[in-house]
N, CA, C and O of each residue as an XYZ file, in Angstrom:
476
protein
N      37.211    -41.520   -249.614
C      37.072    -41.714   -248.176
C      36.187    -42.929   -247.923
O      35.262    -42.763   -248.718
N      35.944    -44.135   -247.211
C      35.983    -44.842   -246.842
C      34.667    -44.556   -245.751
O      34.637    -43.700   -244.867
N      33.629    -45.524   -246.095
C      32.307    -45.166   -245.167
C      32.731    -46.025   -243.878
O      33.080    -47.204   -243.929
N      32.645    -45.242   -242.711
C      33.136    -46.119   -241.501
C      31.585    -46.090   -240.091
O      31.755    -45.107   -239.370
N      30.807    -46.586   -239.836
C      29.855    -46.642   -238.900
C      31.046    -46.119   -237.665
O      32.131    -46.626   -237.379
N      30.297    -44.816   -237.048
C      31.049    -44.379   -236.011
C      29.162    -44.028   -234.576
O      29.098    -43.835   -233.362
N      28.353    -44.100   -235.401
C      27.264    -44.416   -234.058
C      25.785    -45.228   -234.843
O      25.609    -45.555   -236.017
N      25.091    -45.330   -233.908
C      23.820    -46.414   -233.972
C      23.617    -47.429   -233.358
O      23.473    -47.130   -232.173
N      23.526    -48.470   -233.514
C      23.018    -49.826   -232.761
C      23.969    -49.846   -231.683
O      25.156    -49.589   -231.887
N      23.495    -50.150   -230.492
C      24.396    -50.284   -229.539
C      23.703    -51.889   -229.055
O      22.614    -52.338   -229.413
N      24.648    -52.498   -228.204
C      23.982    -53.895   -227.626
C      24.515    -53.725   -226.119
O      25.733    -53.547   -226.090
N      23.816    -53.739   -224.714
C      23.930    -53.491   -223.892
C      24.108    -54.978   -222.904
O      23.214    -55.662   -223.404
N      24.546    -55.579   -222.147
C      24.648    -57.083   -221.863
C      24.844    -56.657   -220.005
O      25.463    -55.643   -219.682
N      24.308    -57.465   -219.099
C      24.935    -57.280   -217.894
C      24.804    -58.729   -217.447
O      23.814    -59.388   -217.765
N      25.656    -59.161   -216.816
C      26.118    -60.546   -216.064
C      25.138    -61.524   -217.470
O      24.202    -62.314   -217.346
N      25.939    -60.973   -218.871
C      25.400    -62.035   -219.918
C      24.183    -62.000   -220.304
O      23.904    -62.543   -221.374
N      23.087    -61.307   -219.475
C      21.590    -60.756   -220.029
C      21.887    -59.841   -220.799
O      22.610    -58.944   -220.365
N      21.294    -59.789   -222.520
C      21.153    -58.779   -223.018
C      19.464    -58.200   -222.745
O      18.441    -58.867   -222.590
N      19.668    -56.646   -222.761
C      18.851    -55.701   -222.758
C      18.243    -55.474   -223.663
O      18.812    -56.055   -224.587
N      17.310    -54.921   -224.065
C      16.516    -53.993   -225.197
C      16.769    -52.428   -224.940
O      16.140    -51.592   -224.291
N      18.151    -52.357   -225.846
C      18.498    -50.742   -225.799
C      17.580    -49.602   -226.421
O      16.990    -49.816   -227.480
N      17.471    -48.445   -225.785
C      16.785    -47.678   -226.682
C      17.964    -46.203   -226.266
O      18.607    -45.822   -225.287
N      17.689    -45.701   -227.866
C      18.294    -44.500   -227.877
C      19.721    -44.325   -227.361
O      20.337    -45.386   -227.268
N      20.010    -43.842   -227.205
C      21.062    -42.896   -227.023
C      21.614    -43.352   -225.381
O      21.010    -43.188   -224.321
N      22.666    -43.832   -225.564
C      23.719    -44.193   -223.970
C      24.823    -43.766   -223.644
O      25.699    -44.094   -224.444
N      25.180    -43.137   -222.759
C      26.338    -42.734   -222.113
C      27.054    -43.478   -221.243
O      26.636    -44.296   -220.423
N      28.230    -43.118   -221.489
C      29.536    -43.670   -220.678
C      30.830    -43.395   -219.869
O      30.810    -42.344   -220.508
N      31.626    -43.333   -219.307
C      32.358    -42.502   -218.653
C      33.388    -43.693   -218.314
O      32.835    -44.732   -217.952
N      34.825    -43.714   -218.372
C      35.420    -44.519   -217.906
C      35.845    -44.241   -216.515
O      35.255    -43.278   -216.025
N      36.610    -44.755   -215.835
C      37.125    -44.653   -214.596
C      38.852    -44.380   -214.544
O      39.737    -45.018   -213.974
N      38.898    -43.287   -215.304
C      40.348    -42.513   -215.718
C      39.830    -41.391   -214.533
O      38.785    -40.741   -214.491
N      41.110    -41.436   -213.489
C      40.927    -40.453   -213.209
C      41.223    -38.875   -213.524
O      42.172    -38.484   -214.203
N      40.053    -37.880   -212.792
C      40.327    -36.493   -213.727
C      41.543    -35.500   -213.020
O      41.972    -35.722   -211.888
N      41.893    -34.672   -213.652
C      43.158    -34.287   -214.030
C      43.164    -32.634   -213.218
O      42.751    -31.797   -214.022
N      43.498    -32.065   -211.966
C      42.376    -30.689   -212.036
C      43.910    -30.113   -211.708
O      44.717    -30.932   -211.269
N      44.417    -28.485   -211.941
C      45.350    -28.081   -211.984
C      45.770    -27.634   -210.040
O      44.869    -27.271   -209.284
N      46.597    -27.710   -209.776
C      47.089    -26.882   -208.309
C      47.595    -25.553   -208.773
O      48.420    -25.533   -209.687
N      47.123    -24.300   -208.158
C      47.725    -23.523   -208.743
C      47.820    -22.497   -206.907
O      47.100    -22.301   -205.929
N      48.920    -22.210   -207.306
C      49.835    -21.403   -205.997
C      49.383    -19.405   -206.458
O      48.796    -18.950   -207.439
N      49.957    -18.735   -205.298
C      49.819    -17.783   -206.028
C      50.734    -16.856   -206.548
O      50.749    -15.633   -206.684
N      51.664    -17.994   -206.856
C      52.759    -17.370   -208.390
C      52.595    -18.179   -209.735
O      52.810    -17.748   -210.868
N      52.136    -19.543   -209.348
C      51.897    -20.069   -210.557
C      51.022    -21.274   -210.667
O      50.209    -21.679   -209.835
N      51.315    -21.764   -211.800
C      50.685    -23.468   -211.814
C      51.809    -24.191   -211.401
O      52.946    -24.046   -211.850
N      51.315    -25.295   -210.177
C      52.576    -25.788   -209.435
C      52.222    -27.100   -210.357
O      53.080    -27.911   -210.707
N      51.004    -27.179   -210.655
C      51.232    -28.945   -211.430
C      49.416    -29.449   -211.560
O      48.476    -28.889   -212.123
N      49.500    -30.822   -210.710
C      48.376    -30.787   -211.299
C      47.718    -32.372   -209.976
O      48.471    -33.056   -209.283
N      46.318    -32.482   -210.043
C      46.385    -33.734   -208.679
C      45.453    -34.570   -209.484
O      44.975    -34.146   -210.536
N      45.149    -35.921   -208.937
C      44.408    -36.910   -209.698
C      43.494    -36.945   -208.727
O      43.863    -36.877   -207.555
N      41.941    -37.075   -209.111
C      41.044    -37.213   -208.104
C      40.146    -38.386   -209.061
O      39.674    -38.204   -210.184
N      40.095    -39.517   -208.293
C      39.226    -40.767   -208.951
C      37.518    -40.157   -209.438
O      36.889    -39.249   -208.894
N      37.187    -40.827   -210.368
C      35.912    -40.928   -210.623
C      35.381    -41.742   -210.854
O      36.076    -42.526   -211.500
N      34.150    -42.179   -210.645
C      33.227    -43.231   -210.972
C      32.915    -43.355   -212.289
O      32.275    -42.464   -212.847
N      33.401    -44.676   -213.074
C      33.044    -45.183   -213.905
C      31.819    -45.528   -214.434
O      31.556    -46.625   -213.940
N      30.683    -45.097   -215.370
C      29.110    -45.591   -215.557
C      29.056    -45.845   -217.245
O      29.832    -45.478   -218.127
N      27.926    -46.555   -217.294
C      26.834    -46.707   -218.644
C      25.697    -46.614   -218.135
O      25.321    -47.277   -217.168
N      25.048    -45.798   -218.721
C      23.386    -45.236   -218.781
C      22.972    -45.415   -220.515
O      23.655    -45.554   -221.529
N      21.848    -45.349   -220.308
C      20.658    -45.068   -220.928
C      19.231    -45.921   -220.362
O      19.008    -46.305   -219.214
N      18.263    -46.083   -221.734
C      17.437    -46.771   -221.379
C      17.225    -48.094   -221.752
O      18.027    -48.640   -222.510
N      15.983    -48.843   -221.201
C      15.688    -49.746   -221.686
C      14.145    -50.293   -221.973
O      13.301    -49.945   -221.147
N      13.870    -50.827   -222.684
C      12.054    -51.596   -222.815
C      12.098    -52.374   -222.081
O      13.045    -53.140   -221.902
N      11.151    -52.348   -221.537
C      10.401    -52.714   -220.503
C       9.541    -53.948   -221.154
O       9.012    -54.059   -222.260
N       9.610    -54.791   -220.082
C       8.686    -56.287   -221.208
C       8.153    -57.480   -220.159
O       8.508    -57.395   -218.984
N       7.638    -58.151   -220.415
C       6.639    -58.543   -219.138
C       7.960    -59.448   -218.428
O       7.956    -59.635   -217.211
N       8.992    -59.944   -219.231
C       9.992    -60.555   -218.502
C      11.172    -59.717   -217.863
O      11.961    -60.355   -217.166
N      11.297    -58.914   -217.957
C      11.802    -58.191   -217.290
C      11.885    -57.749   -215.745
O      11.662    -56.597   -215.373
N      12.171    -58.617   -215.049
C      12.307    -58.688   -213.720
C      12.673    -57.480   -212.904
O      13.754    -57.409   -212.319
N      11.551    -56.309   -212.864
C      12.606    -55.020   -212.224
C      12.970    -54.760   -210.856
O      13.578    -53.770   -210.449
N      12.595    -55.623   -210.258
C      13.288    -55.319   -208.540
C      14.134    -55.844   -208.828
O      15.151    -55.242   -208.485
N      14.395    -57.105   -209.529
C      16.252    -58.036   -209.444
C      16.834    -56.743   -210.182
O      17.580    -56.120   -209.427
N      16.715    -56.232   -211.303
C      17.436    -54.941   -211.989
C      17.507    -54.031   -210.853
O      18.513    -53.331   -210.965
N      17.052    -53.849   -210.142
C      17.360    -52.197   -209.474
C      17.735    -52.796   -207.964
O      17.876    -52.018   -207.021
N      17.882    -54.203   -207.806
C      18.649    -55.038   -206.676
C      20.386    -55.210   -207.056
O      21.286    -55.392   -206.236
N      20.501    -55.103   -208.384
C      22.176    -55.820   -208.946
C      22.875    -54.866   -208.622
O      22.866    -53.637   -208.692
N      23.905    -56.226   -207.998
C      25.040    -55.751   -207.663
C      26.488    -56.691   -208.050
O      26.427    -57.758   -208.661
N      27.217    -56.335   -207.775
C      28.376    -57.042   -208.813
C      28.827    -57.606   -209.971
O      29.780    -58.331   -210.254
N      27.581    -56.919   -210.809
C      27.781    -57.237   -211.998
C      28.761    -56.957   -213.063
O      29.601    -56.080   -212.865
N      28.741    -57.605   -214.159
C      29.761    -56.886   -215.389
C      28.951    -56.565   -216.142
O      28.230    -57.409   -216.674
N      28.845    -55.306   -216.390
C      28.023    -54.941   -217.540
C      28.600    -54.517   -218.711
O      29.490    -53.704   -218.465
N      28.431    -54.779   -220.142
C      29.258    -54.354   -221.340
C      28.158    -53.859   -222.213
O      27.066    -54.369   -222.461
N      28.736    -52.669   -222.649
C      28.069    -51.331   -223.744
C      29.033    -51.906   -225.148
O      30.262    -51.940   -225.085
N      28.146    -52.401   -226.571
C      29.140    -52.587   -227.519
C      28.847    -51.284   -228.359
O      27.800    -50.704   -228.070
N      29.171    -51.061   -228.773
C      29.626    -49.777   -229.507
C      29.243    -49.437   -230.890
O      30.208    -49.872   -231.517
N      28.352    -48.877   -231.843
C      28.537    -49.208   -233.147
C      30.041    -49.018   -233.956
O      30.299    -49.511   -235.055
N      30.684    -48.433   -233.381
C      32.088    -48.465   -234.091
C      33.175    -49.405   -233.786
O      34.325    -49.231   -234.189
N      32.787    -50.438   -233.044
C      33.241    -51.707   -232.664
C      34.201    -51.513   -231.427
O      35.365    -51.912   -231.457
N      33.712    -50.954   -230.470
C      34.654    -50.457   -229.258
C      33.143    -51.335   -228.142
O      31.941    -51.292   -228.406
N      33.704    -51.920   -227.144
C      33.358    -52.244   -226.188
C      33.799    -51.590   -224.737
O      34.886    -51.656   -224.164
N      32.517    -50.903   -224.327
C      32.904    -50.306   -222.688
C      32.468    -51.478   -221.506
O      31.329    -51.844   -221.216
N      33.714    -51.914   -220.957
C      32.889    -52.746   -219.702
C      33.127    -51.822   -218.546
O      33.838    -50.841   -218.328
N      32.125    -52.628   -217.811
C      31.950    -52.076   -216.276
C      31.788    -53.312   -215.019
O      30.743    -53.887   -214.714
N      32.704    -53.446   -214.613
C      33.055    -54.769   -213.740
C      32.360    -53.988   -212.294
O      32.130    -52.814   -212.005
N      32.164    -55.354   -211.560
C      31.792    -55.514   -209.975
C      30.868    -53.763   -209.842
O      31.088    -52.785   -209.126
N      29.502    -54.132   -211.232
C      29.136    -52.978   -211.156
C      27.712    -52.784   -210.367
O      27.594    -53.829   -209.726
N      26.785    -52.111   -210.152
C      25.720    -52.008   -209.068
C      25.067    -50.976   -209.304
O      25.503    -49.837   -209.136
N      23.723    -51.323   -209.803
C      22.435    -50.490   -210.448
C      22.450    -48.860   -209.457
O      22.290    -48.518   -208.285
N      22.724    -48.263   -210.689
C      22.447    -47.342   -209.815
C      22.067    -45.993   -210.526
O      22.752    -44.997   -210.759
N      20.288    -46.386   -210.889
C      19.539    -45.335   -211.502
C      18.289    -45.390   -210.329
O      18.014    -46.309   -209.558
N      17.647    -44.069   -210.491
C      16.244    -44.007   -209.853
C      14.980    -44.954   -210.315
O      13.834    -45.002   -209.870
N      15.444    -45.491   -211.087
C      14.798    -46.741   -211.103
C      13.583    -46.360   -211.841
O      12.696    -47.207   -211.729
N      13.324    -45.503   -212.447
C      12.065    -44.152   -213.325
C      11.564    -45.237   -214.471
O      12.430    -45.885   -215.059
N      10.283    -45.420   -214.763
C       9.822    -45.929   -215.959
C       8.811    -45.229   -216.448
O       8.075    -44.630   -215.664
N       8.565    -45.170   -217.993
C       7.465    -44.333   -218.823
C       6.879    -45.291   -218.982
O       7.414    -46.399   -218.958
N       5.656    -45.099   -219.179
C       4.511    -45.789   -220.224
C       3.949    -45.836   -221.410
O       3.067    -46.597   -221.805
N       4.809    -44.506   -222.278
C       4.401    -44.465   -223.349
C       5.251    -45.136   -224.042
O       4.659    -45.626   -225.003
N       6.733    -45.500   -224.035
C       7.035    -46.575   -225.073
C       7.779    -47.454   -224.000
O       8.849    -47.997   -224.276
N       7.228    -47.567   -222.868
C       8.031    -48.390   -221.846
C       9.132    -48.312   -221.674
O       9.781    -49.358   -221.705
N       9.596    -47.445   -221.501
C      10.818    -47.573   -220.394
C      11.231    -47.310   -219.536
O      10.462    -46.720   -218.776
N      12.774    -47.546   -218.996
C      13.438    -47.798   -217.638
C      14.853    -47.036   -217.962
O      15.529    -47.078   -218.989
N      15.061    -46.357   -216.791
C      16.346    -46.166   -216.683
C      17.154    -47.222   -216.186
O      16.903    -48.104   -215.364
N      18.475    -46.885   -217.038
C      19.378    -47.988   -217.032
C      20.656    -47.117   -216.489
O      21.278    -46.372   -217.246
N      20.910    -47.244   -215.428
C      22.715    -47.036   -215.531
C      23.251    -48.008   -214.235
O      22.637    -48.326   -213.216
N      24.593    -48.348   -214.656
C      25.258    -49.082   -213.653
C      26.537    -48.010   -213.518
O      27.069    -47.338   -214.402
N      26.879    -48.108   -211.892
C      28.190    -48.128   -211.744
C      29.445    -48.499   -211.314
O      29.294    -49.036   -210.217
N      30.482    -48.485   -211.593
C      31.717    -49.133   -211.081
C      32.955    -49.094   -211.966
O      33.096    -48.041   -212.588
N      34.065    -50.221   -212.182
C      35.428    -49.851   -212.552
C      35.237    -49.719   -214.036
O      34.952    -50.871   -214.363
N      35.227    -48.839   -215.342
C      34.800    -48.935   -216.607
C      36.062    -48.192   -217.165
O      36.727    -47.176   -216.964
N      36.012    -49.140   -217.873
C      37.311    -49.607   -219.225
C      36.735    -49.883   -220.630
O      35.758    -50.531   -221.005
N      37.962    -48.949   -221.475
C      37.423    -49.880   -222.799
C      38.258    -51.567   -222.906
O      39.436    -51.917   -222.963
N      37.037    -52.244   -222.894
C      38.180    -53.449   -223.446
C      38.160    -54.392   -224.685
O      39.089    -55.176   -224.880
């Protein structure tokens, strides 16, 4: 069997700024979800209801780090690379975390949202 990297290093980029990722990030594309109609004789089928596309996690915090322009962006493209070589973008996307920072290893919440695709 064949050693294949399927998680770890991630590289986080928005409108071409890379980030200082930490830990662990989530993602969600903008497929919409799938929920059943059901009558009361059967399952008649099924309806599409859109969802919002995001990438979260965090980030370090560093004296250049500009955080009102971060928790101001809007229309950005933001791209999540993947350690298994998959890229999630998120086009015409717009900060949208509580904006929360720690002090013990500095950080910031990070999530954007909008149209997210693997591409």
């Amino acid at each position: 069997m064949a050693s294949k990297r399927v998680g770890g290093i991630v590289i986080v980029k928005s409108n071409g700024h890379q980030y200082q990722a930490k830990g662990s990030f989530t993602y969600r594309l903008s497929v919409p979800k799938k929920e059943a109609v059901i009558g009361s004789d059967s399952v008649h089928g099924y309806k599409e209801t859109p969802v919002v596309g995001f990438i979260e996690g965090s980030i370090t915090d560093s004296k250049e780090l500009n955080l009102e322009a971060l928790q101001k962006t809007t229309g950005a493209t933001v791209t999540l690379n993947l350690a298994n070589g998959k890229t999630i973008g998120c086009k015409d996307a717009y900060y949208a975390a509580d904006g929360d920072g720690t002090t013990e290893e500095g950080e910031i919440q990070f999530r954007f949202e909008g149209e997210t695709e693997e591409i």
